[in-house]
LOVEXTOR-100041 format. One line per 10 residues: number of its first residue (from 1); their letters; for each residue y, x, z of N, C-alpha, C, O. Coordinates in Angstrom, 2 decimals. Atoms other than C-alpha are relative to their C-alpha. Layout:
NUM) a) Y X Z Y X Z Y X Z Y X Z | ...
END
This chain:
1) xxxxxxxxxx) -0.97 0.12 1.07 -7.75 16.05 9.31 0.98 1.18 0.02 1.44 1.71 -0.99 | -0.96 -1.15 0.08 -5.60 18.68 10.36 -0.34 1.13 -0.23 0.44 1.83 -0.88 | 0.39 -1.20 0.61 -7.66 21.59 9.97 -0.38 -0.41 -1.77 -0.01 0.46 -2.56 | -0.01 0.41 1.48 -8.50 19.94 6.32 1.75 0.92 -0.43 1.82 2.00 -1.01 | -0.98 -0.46 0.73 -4.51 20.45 5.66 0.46 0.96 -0.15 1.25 1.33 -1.02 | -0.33 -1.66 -0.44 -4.39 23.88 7.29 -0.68 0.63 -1.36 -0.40 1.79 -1.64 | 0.83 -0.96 1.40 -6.72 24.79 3.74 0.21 -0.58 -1.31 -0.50 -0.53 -2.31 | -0.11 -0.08 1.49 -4.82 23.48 1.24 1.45 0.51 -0.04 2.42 0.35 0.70 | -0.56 -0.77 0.60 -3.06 25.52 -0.71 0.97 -0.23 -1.51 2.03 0.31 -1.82 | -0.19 0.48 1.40 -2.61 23.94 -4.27 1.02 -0.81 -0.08 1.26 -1.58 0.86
11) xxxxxxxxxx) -1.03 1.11 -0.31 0.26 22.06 -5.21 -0.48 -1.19 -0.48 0.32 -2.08 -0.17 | 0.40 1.38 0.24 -1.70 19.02 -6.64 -0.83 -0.13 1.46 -0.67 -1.27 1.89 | 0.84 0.36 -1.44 -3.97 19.12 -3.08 1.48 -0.39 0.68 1.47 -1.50 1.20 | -0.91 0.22 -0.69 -0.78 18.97 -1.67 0.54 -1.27 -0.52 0.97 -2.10 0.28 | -0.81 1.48 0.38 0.57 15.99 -3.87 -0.85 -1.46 0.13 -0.48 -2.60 -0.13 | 1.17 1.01 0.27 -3.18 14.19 -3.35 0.20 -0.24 1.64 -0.14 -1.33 2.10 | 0.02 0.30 -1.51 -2.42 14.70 0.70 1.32 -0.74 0.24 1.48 -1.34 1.30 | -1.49 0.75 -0.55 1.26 13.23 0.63 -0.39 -1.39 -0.88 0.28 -2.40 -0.65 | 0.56 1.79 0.92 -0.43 10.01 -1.88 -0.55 -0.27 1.35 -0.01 -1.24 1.89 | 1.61 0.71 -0.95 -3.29 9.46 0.93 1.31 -0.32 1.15 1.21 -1.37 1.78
21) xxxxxxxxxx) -0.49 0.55 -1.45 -0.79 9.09 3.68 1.45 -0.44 -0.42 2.09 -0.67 0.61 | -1.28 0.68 0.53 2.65 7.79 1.70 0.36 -1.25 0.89 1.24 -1.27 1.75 | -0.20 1.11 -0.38 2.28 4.24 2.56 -0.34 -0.03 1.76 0.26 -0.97 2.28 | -0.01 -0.27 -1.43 1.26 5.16 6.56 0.91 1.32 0.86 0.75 2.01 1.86 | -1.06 -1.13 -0.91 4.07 7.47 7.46 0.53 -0.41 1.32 0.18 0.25 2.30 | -0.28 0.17 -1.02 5.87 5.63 10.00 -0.77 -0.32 0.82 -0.40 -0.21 1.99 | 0.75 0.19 -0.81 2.92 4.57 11.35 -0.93 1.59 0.56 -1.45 1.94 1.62 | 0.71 -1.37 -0.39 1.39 7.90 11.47 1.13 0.38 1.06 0.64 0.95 2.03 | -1.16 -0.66 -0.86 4.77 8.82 13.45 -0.34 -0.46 1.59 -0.19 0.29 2.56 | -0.07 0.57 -1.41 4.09 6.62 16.50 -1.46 0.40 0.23 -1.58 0.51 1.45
31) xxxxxxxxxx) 1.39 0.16 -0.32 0.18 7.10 16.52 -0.17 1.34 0.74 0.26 2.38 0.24 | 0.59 -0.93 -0.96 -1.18 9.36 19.38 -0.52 1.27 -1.07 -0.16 2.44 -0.91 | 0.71 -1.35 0.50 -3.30 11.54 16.74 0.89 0.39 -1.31 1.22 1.52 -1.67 | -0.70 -0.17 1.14 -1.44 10.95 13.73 1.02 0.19 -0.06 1.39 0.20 -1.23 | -1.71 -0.83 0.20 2.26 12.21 14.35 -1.23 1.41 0.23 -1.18 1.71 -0.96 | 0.15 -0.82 0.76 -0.11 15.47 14.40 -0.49 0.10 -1.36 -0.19 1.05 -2.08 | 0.17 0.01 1.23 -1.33 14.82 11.53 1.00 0.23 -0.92 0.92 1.11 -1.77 | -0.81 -0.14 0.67 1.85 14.11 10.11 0.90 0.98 -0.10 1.28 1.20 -1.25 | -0.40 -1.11 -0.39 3.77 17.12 11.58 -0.88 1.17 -1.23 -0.50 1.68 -2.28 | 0.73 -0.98 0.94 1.11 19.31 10.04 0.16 -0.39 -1.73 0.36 0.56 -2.49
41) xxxxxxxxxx) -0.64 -0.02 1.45 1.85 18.04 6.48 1.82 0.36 -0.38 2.43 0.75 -1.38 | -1.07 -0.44 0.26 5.03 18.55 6.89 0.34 1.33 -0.22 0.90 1.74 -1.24 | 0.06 -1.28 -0.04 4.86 22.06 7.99 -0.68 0.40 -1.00 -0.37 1.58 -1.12 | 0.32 -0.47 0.84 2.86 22.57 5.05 0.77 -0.59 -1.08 0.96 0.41 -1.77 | -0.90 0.16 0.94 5.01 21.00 2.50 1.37 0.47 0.45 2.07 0.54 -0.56 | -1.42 -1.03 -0.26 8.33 22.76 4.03 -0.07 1.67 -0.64 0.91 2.37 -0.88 | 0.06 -1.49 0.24 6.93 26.24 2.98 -0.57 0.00 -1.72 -1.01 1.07 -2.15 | -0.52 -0.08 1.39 6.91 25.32 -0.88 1.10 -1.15 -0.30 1.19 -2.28 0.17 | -0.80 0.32 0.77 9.67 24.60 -2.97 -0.09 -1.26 -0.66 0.48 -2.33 -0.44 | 0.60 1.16 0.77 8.06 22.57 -5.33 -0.32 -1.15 0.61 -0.68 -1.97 -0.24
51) xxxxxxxxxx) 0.79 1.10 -0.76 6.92 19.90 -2.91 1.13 -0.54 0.94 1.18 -1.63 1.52 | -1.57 0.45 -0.82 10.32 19.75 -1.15 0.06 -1.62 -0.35 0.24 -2.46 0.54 | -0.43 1.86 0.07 10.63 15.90 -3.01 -0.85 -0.89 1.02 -0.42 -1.92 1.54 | 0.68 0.61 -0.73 7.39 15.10 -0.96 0.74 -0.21 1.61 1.06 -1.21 2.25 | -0.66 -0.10 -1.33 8.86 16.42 2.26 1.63 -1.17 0.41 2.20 -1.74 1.34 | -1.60 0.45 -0.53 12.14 15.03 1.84 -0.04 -1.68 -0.45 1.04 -2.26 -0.33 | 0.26 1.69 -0.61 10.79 10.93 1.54 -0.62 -0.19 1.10 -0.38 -1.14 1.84 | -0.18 0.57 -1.62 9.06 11.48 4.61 0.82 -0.23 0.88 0.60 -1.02 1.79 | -1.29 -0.52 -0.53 12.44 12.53 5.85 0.22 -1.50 0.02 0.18 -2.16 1.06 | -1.29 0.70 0.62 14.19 9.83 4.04 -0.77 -1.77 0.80 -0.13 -2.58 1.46
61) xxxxxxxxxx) 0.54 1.12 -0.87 11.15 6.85 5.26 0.19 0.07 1.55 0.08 -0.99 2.16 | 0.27 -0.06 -1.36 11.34 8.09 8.89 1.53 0.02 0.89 1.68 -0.18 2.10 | -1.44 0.34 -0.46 15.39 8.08 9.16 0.55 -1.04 0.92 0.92 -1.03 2.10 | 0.24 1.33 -1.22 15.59 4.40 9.94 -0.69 -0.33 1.14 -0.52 -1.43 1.65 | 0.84 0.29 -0.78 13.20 4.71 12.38 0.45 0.98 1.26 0.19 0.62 2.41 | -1.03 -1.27 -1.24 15.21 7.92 14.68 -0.25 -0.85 1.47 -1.12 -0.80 2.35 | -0.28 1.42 -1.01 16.18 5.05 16.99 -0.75 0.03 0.83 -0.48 0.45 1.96 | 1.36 0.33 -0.66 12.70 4.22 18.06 -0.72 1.35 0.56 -1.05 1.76 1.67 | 0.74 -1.45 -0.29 11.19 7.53 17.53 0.18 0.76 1.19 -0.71 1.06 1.98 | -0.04 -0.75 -1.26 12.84 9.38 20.08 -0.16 -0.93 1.57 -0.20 -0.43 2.69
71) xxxxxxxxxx) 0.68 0.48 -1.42 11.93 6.78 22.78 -1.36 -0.10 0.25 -1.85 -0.59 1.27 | 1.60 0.35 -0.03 8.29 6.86 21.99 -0.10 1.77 0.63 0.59 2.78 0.49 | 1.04 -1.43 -0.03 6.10 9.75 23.25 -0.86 0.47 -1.03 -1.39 1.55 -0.78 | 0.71 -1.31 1.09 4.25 11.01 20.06 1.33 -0.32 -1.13 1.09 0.46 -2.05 | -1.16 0.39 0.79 7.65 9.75 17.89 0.94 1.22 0.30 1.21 2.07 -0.55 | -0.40 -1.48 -0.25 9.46 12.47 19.76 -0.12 1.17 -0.44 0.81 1.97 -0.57 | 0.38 -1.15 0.54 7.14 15.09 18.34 0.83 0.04 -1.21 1.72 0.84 -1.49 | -0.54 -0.26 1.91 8.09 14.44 14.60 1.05 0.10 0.26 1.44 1.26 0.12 | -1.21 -0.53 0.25 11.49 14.00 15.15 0.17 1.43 0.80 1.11 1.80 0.10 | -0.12 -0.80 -0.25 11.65 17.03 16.87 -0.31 1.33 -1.11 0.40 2.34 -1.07
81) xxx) 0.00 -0.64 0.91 10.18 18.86 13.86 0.98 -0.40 -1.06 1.56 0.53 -1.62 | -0.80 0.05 1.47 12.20 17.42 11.02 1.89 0.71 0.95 2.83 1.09 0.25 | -1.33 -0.61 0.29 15.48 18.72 13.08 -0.61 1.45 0.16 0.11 2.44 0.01
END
């Protein structure tokens, strides 16, 4: 999955990869493979503009969750990228 996101480019590929994983964000946050997963979309929606609204509800779903995050071991990762 992650080399998949490393090759898109498009801003609708990009709005079809933040649909597919919307409703599993926080869970992607705690999951062993999937906080990279999720990391890597991020890092690719941080480097356009346009896609900033995507980036910034993962933000906004994964807030309430800080708390937890930084006591988990793959929860750590993400928050460590969004500061």
């Amino acid at each position: 999955m992650q080399r998949l996101i490393e090759t898109v480019c498009q801003e609708e590929e990009k709005k079809l990869i933040f649909q597919s994983i919307k409703n599993d964000i926080e869970t992607l946050a705690y999951d062993a493979k999937g906080n990279y997963v999720l990391i890597s979309i991020m890092t690719l929606l941080k480097d356009d503009q346009s896609c900033s609204a995507y980036l910034n509800e993962i933000i906004e779903r994964l807030f309430p969750e800080i708390p937890n995050l930084i006591n988990d071991m793959m929860g750590i990762c993400v928050v460590n990228k969004v500061i």
